[in-house]
LUMGUPA-302504 format. One record per residue: chain; z, x, y of N, C-alpha, C in turn; residue number from 1. Coordinates in Angstrom, 1 decimal. Each point is the difference from the previous one (the first is absolute). Example, Ala and Ser with C-alpha at 12.3 -4.5 7.8 and 13.67 -1.06 7.14 Angstrom:
<atom unit="A" n_up="7.8" n_east="13.2" n_north="-5.7" ca_up="0.0" ca_east="-0.9" ca_north="1.2" c_up="0.0" c_east="0.9" c_north="1.2" pos="1"/>
<atom unit="A" n_up="-0.7" n_east="-0.4" n_north="1.1" ca_up="0.0" ca_east="0.9" ca_north="1.1" c_up="0.8" c_east="-0.8" c_north="1.1" pos="2"/>
//
This chain:
<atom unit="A" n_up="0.0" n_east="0.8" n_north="-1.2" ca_up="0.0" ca_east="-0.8" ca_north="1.2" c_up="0.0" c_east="0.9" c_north="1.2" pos="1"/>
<atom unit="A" n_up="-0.8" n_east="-0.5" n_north="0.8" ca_up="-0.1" ca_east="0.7" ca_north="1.4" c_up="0.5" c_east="-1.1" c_north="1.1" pos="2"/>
<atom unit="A" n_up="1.2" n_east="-0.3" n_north="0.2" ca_up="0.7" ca_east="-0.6" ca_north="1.0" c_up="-0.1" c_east="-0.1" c_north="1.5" pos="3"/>
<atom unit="A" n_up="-0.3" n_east="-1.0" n_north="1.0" ca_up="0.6" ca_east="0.5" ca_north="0.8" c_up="-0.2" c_east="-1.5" c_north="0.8" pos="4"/>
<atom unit="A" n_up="0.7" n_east="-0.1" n_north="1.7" ca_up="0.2" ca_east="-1.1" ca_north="-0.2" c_up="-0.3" c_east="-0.2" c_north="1.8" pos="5"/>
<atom unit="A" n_up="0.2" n_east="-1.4" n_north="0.6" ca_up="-0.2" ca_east="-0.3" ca_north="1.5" c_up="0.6" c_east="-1.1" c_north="0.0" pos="6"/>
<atom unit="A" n_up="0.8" n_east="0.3" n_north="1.3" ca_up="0.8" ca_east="-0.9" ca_north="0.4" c_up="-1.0" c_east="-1.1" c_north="1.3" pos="7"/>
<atom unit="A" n_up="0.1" n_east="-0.7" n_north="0.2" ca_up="-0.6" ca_east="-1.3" ca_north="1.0" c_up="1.1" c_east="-1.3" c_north="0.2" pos="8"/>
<atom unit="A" n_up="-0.9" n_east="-0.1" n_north="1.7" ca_up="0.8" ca_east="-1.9" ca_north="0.2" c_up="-1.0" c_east="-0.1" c_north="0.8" pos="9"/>
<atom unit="A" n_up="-0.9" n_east="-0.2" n_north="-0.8" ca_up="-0.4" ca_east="-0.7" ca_north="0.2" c_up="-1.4" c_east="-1.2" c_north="-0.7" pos="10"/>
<atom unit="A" n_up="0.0" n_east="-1.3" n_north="0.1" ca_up="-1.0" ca_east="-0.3" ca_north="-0.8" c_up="-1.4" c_east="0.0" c_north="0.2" pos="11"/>
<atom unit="A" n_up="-0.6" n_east="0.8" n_north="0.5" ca_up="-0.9" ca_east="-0.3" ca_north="0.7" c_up="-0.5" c_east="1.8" c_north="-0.8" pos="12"/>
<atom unit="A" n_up="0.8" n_east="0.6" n_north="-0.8" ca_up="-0.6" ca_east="1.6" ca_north="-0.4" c_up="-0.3" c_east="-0.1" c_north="-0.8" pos="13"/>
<atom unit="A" n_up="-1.4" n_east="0.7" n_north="-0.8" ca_up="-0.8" ca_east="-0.5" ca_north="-1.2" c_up="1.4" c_east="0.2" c_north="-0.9" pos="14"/>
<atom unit="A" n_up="1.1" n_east="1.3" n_north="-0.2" ca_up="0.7" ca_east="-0.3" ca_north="-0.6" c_up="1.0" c_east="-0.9" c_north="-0.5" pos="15"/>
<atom unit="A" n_up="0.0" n_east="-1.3" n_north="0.9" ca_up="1.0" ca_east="-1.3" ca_north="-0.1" c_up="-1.0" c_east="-0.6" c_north="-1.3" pos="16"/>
<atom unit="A" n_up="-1.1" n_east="0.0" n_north="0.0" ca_up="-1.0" ca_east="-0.6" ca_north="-1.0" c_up="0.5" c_east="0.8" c_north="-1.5" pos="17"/>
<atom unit="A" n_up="-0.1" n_east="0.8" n_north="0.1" ca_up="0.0" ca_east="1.0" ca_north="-1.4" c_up="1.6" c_east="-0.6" c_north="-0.4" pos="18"/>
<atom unit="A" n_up="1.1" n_east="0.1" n_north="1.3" ca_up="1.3" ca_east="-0.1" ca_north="-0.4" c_up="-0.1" c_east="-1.2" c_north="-0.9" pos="19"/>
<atom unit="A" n_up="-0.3" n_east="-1.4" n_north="1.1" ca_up="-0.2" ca_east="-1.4" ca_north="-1.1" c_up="-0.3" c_east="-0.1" c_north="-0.7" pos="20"/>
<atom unit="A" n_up="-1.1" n_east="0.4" n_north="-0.3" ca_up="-1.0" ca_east="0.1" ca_north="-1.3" c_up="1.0" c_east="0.7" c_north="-1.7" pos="21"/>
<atom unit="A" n_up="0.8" n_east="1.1" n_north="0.8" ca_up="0.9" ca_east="0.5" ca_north="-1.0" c_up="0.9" c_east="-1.2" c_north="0.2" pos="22"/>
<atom unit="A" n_up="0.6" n_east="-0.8" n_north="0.5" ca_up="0.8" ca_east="-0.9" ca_north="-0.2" c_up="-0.3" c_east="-1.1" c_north="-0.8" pos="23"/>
<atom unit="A" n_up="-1.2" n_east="-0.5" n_north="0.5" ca_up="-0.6" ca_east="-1.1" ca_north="-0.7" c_up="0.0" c_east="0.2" c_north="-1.7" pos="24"/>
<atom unit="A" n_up="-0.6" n_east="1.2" n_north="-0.3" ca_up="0.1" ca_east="-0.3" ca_north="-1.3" c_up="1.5" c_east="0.5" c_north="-0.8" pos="25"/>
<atom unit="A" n_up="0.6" n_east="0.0" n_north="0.8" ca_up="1.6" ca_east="0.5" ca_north="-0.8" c_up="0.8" c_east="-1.7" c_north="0.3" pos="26"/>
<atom unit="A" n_up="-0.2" n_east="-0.2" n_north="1.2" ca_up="0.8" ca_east="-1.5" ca_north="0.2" c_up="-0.5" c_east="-1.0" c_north="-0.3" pos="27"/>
<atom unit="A" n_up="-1.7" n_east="-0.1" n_north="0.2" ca_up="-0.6" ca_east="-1.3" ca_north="-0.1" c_up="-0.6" c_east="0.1" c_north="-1.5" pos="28"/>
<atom unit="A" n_up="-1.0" n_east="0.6" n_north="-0.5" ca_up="-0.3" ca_east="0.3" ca_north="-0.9" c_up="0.8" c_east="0.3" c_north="-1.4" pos="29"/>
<atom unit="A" n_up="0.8" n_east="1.0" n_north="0.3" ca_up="0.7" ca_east="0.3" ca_north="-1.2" c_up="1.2" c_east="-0.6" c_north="-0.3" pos="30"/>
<atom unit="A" n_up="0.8" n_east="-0.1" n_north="0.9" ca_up="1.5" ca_east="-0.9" ca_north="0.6" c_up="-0.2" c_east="-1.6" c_north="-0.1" pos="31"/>
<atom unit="A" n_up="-1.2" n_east="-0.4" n_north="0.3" ca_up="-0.2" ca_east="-1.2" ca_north="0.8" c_up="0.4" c_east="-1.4" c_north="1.1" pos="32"/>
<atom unit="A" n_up="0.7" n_east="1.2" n_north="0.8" ca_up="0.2" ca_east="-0.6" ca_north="1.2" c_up="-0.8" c_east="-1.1" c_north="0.5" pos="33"/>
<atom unit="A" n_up="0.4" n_east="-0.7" n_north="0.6" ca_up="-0.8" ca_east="-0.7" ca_north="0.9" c_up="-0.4" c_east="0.5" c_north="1.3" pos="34"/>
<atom unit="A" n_up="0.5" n_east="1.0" n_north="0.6" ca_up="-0.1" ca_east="0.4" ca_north="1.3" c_up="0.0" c_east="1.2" c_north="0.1" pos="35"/>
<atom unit="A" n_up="0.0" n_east="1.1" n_north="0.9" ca_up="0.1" ca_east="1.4" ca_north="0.0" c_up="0.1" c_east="0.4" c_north="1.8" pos="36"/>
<atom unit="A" n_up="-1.1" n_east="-0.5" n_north="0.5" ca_up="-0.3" ca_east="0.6" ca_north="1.4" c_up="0.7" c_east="-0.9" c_north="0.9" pos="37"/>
<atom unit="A" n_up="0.7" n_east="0.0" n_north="1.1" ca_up="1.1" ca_east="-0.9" ca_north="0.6" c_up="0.2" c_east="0.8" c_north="1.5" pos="38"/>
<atom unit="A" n_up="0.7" n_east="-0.6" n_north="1.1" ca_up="-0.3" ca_east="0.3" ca_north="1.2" c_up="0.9" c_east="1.5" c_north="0.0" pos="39"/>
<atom unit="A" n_up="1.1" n_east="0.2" n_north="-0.8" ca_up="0.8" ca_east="1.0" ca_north="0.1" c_up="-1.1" c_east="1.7" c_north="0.2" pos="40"/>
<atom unit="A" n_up="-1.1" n_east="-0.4" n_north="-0.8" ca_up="-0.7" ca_east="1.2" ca_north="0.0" c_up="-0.9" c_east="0.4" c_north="1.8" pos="41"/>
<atom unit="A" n_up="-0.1" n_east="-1.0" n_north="0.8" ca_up="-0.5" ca_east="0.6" ca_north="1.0" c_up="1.3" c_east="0.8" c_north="0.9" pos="42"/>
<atom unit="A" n_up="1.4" n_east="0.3" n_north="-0.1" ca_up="0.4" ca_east="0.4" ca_north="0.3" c_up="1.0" c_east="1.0" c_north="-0.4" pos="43"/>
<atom unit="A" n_up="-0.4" n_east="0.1" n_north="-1.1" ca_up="0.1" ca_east="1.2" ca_north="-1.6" c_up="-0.9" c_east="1.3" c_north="0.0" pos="44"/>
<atom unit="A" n_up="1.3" n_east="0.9" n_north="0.0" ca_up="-0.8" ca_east="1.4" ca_north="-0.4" c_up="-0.1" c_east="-0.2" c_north="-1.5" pos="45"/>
<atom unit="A" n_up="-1.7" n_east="0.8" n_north="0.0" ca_up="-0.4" ca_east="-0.4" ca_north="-1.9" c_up="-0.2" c_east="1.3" c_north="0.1" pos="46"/>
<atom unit="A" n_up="0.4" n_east="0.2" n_north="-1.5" ca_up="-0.3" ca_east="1.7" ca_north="-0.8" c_up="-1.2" c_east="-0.5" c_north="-1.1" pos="47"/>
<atom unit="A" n_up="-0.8" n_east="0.7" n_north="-0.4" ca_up="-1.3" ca_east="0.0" ca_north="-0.5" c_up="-0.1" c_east="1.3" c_north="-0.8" pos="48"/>
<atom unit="A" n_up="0.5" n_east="0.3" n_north="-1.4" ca_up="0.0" ca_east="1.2" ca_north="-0.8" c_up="-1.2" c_east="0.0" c_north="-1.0" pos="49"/>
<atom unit="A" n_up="-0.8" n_east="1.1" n_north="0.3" ca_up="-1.4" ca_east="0.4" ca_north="-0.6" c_up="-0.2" c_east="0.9" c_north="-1.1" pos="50"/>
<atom unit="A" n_up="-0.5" n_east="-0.1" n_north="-1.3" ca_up="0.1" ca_east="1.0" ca_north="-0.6" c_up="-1.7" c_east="0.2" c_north="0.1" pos="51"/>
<atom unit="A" n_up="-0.3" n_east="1.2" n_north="0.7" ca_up="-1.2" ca_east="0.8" ca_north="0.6" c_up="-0.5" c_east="-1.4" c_north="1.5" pos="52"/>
<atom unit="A" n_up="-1.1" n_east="-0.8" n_north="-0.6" ca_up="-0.6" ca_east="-1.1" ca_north="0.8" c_up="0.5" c_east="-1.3" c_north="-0.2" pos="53"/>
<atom unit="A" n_up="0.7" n_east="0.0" n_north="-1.5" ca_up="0.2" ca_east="-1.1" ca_north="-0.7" c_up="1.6" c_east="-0.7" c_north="0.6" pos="54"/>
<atom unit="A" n_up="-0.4" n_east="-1.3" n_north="0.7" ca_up="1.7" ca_east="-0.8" ca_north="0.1" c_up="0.6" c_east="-0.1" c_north="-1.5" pos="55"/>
<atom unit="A" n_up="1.2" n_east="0.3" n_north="0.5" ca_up="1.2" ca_east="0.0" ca_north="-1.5" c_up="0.9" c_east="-0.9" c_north="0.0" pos="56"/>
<atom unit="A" n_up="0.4" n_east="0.3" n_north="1.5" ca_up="1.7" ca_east="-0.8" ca_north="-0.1" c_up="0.1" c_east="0.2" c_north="1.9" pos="57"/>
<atom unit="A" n_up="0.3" n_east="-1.4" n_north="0.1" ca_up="0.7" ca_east="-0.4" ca_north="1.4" c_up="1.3" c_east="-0.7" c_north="0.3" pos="58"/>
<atom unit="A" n_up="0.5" n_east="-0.1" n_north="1.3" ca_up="1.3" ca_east="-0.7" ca_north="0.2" c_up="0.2" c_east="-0.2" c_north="2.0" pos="59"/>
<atom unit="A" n_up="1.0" n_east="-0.8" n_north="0.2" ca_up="0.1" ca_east="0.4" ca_north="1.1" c_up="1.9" c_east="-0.3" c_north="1.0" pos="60"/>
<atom unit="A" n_up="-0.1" n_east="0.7" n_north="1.2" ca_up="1.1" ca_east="0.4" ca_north="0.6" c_up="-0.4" c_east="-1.2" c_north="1.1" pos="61"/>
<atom unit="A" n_up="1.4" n_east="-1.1" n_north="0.1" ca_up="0.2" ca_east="-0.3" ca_north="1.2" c_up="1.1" c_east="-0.3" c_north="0.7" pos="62"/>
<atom unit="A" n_up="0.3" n_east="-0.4" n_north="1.1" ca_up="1.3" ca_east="-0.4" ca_north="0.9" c_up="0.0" c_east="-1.7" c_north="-0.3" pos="63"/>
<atom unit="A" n_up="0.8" n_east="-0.6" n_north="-0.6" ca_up="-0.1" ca_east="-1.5" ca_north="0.4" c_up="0.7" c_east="-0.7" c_north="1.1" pos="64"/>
<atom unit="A" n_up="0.2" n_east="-0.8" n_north="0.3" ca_up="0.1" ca_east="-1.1" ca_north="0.9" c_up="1.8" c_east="0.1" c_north="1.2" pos="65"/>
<atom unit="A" n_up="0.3" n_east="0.9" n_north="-1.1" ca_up="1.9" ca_east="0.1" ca_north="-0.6" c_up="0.0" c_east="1.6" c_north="0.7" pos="66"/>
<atom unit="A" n_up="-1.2" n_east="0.7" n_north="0.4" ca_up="-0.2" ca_east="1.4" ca_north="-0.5" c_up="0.4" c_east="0.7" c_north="-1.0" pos="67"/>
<atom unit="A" n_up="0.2" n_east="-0.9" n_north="-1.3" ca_up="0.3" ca_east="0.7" ca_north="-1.4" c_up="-1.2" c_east="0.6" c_north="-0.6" pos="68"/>
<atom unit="A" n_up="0.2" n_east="1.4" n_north="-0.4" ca_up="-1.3" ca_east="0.8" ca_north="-0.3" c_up="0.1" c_east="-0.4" c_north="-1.9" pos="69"/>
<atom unit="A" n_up="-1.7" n_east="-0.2" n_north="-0.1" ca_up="-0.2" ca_east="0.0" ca_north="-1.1" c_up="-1.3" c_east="0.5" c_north="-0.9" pos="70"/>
<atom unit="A" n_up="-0.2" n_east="0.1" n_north="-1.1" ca_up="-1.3" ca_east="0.6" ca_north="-0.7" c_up="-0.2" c_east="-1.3" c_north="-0.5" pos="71"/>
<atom unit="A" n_up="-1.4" n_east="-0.4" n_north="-0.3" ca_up="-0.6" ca_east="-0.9" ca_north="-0.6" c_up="-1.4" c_east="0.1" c_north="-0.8" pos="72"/>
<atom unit="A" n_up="-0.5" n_east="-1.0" n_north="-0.9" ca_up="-1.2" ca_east="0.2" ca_north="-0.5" c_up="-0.2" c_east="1.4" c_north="-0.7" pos="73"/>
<atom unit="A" n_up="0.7" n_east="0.5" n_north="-0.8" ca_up="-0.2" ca_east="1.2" ca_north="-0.9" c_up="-0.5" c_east="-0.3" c_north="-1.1" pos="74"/>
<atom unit="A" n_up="-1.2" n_east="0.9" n_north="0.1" ca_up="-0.9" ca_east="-0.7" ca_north="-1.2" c_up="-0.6" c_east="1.3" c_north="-0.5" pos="75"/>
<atom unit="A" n_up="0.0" n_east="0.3" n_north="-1.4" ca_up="-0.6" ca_east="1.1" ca_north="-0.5" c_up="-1.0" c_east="-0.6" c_north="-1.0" pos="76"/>
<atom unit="A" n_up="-1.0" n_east="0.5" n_north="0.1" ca_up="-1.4" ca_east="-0.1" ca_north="-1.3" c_up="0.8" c_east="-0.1" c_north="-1.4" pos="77"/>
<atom unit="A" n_up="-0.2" n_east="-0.7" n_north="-1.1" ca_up="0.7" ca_east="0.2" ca_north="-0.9" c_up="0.3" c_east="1.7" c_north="-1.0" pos="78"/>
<atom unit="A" n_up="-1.4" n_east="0.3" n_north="0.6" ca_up="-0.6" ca_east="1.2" ca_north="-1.2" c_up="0.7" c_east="1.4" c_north="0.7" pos="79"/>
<atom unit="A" n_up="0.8" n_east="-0.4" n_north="1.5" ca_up="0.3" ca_east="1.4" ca_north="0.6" c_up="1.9" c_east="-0.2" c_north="0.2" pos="80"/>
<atom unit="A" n_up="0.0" n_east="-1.5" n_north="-1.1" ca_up="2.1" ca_east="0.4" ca_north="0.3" c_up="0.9" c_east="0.7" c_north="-1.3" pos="81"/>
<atom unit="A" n_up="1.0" n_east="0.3" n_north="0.6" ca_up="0.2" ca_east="0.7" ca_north="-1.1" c_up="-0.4" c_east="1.9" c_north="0.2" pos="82"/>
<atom unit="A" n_up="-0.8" n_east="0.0" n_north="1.3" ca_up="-0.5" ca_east="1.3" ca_north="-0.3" c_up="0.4" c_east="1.3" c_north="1.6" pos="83"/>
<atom unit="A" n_up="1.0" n_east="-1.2" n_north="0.9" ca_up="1.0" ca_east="0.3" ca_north="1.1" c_up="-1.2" c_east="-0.1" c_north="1.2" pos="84"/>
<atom unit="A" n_up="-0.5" n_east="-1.0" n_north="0.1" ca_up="-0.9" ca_east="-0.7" ca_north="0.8" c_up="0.9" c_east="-0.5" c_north="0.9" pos="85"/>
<atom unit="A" n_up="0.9" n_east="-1.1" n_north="-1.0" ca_up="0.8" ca_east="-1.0" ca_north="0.6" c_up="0.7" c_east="1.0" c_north="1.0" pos="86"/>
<atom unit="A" n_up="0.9" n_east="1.0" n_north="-0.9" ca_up="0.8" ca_east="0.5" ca_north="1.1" c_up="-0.4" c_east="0.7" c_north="1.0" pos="87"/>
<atom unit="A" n_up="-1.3" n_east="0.5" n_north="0.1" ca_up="-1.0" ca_east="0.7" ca_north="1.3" c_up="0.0" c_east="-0.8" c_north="0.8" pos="88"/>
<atom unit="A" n_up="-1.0" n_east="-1.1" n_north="-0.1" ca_up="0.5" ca_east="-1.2" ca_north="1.1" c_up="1.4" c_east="-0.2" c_north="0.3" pos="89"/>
<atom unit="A" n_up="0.7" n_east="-0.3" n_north="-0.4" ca_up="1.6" ca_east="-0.4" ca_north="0.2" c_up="0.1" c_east="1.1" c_north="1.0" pos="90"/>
<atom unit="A" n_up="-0.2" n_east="1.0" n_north="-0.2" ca_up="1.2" ca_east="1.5" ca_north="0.8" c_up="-1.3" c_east="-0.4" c_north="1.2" pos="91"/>
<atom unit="A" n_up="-1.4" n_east="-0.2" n_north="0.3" ca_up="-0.8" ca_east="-0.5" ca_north="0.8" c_up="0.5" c_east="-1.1" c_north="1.1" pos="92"/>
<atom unit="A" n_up="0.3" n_east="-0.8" n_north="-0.8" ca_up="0.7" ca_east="-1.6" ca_north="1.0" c_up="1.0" c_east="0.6" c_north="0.4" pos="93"/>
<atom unit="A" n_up="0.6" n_east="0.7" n_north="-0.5" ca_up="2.1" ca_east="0.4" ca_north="0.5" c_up="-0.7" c_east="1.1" c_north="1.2" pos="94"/>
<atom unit="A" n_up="-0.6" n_east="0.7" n_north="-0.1" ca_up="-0.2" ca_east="1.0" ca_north="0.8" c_up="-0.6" c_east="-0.9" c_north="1.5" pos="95"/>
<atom unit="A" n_up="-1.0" n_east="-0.6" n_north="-0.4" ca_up="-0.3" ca_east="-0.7" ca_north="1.6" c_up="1.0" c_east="-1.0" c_north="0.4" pos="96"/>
<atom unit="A" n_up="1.0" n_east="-0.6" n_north="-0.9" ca_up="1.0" ca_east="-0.8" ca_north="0.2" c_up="0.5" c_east="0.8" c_north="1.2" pos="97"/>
<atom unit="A" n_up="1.0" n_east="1.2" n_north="-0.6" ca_up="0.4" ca_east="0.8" ca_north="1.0" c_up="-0.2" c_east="0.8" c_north="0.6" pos="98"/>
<atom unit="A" n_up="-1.6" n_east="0.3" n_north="0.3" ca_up="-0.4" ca_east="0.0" ca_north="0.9" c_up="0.3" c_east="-0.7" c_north="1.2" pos="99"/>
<atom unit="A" n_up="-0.3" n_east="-1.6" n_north="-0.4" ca_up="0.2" ca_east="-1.3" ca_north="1.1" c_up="1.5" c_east="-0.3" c_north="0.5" pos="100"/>
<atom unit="A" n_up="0.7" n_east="0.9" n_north="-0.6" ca_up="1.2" ca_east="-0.5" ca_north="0.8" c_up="1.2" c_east="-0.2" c_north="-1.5" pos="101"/>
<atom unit="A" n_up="-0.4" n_east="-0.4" n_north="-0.8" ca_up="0.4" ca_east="-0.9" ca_north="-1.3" c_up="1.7" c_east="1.0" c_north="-0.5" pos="102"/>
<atom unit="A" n_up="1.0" n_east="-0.7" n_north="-0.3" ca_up="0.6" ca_east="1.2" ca_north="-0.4" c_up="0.7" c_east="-0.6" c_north="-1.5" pos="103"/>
<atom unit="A" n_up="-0.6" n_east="-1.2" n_north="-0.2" ca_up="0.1" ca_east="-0.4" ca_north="-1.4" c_up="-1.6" c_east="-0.5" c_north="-0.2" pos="104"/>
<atom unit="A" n_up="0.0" n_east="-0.4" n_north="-1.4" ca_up="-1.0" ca_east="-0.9" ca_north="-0.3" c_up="0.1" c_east="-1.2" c_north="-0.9" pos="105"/>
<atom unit="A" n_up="-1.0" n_east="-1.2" n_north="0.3" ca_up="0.4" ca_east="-1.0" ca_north="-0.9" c_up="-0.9" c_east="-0.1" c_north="-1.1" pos="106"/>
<atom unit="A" n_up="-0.4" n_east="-1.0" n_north="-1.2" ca_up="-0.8" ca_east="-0.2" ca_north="-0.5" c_up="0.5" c_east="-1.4" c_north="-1.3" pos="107"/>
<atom unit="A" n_up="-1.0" n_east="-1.0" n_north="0.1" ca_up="0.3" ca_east="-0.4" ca_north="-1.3" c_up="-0.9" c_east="0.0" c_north="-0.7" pos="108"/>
<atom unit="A" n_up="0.7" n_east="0.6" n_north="-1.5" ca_up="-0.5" ca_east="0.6" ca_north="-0.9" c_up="-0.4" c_east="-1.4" c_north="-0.9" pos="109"/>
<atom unit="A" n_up="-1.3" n_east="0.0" n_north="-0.6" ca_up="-0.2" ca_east="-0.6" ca_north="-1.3" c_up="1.5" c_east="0.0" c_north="-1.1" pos="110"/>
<atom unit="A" n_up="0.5" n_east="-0.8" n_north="-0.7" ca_up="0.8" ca_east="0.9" ca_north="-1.0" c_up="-0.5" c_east="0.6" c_north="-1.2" pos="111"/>
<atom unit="A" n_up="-1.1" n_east="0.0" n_north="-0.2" ca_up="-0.4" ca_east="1.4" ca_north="-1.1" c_up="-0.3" c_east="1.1" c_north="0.9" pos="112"/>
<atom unit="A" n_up="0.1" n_east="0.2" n_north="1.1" ca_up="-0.3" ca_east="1.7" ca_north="0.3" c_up="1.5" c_east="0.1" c_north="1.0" pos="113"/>
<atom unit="A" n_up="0.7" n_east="-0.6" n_north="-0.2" ca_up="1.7" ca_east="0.2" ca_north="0.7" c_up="0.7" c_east="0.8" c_north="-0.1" pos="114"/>
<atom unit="A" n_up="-0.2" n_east="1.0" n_north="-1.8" ca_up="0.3" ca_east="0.9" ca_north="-0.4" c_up="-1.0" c_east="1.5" c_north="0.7" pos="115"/>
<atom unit="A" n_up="-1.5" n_east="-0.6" n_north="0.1" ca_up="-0.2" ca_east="1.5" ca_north="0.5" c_up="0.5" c_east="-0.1" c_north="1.8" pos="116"/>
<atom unit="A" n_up="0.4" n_east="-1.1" n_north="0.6" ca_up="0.5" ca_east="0.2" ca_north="1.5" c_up="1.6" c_east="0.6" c_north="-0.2" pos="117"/>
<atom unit="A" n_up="0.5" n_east="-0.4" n_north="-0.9" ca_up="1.3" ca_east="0.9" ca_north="-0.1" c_up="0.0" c_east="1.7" c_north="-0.4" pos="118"/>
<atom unit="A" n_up="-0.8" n_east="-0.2" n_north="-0.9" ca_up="-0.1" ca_east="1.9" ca_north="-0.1" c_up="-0.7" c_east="0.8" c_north="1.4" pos="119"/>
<atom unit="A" n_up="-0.7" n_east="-0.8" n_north="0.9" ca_up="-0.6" ca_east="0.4" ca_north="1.5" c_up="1.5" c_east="0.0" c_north="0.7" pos="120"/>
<atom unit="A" n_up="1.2" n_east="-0.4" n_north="-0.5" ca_up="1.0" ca_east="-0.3" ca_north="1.1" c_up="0.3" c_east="-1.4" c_north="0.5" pos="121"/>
<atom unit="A" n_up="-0.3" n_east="-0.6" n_north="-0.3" ca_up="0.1" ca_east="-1.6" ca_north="0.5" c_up="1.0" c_east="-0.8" c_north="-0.7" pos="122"/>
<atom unit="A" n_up="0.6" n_east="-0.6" n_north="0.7" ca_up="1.3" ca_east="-0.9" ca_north="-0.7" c_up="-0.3" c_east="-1.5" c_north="0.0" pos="123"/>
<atom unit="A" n_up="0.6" n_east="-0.8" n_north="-1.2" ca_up="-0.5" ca_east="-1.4" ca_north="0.7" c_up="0.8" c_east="-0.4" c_north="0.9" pos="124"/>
<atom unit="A" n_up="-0.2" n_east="-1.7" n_north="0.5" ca_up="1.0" ca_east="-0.2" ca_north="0.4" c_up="-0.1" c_east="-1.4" c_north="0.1" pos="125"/>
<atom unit="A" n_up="1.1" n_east="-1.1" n_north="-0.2" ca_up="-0.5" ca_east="-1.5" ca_north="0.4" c_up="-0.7" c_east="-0.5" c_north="-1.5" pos="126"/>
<atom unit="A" n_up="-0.3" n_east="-1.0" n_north="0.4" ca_up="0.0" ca_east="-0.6" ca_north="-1.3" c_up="-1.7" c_east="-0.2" c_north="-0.6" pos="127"/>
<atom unit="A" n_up="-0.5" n_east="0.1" n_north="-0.9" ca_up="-1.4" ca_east="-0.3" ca_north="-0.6" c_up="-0.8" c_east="-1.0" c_north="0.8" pos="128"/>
<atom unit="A" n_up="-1.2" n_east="-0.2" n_north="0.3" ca_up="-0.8" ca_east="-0.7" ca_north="0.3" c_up="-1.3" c_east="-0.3" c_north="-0.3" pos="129"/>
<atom unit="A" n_up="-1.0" n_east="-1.0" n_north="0.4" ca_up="-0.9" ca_east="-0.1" ca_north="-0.9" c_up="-1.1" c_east="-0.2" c_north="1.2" pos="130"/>
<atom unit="A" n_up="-1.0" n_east="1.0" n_north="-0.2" ca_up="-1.3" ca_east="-0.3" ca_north="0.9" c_up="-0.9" c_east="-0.4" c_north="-0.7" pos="131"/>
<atom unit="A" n_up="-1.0" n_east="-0.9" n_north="0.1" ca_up="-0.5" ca_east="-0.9" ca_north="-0.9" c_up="0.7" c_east="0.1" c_north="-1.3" pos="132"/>
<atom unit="A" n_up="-0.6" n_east="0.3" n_north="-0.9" ca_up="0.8" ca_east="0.0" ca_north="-1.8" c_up="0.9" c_east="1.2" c_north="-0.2" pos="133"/>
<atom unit="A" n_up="-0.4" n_east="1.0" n_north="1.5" ca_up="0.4" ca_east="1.5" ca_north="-1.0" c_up="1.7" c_east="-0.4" c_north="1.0" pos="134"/>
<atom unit="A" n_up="0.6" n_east="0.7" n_north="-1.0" ca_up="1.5" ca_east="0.3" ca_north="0.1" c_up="0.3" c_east="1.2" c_north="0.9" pos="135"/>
<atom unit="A" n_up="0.6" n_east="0.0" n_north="1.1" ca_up="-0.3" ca_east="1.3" ca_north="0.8" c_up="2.0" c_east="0.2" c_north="0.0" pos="136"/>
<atom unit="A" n_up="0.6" n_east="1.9" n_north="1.0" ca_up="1.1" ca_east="-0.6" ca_north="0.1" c_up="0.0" c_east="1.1" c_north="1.5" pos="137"/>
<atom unit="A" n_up="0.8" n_east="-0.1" n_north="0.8" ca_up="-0.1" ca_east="0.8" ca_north="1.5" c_up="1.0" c_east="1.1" c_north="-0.8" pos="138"/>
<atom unit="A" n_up="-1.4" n_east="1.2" n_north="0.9" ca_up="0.8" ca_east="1.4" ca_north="-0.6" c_up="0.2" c_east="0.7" c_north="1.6" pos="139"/>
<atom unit="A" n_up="0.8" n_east="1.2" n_north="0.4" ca_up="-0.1" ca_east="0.7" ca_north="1.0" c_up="0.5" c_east="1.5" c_north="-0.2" pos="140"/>
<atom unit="A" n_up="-0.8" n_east="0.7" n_north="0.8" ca_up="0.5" ca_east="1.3" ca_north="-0.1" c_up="-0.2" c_east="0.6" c_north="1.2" pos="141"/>
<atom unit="A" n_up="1.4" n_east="0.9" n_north="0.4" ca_up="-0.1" ca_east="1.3" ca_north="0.9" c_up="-0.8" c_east="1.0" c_north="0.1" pos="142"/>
<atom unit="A" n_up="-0.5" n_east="0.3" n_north="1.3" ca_up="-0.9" ca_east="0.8" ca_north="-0.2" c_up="0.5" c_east="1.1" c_north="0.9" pos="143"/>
//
């Protein structure tokens, strides 16, 4: 693998396309969400991780409403997890996190990948929830 990766906020960079497009088929396609793209993203820094030209895996960093910072939409290709993709991106979003100011971070986690946000450092917290069918639970970590 030849890694490397670009940060953006905006939707309008051919990069936002490649990002969705990695999302689409991890949430909508594979997952089968009903939804994926939402207003959160025009005001979301997105990370876009490449292996050579090829999208792999995307996610993104924002401030909400609360100014609670958070990561969202982490989506890895099936054929590249497992292989520390996930965590490249991850140390990606935390790093422009605080960059932005961030001195924690939020995230809710699917609960089948809850276990790899805990080995990144992340604690849960609060009680389980459900976005469409998937079972999610709020995790947070120091950065």
């Amino acid at each position: 693998m030849k890694l490397n990766y670009k940060v953006f906020n905006t939707m309008n960079s051919p990069d936002f396309s490649a990002a969705s497009q990695v999302r689409k088929i991890v949430f909508i396609d594979e997952q089968k969400f009903s939804y994926d793209l939402d207003d959160i993203d025009k005001i979301a820094f997105h990370a876009l991780v490449c292996d050579g030209d090829k999208p792999i895996a995307a996610g993104r960093f924002f401030f909400d409403k609360n100014n609670i910072p958070h990561i969202g939409r982490v989506a890895v290709l099936k054929e590249y997890r497992k292989s520390g993709v996930g965590r490249y991106l991850m140390e990606i979003l935390e790093k422009t996190a605080a960059e932005q100011g961030a001195e924690y971070i939020t995230l809710g986690a699917q609960m089948r990948a809850a276990d790899f946000y805990s080995r990144l450092g992340y604690t849960p917290y609060g009680e389980p929830y459900f976005e469409e069918y998937c079972e999610h639970i709020n995790m947070k970590k120091y950065l």
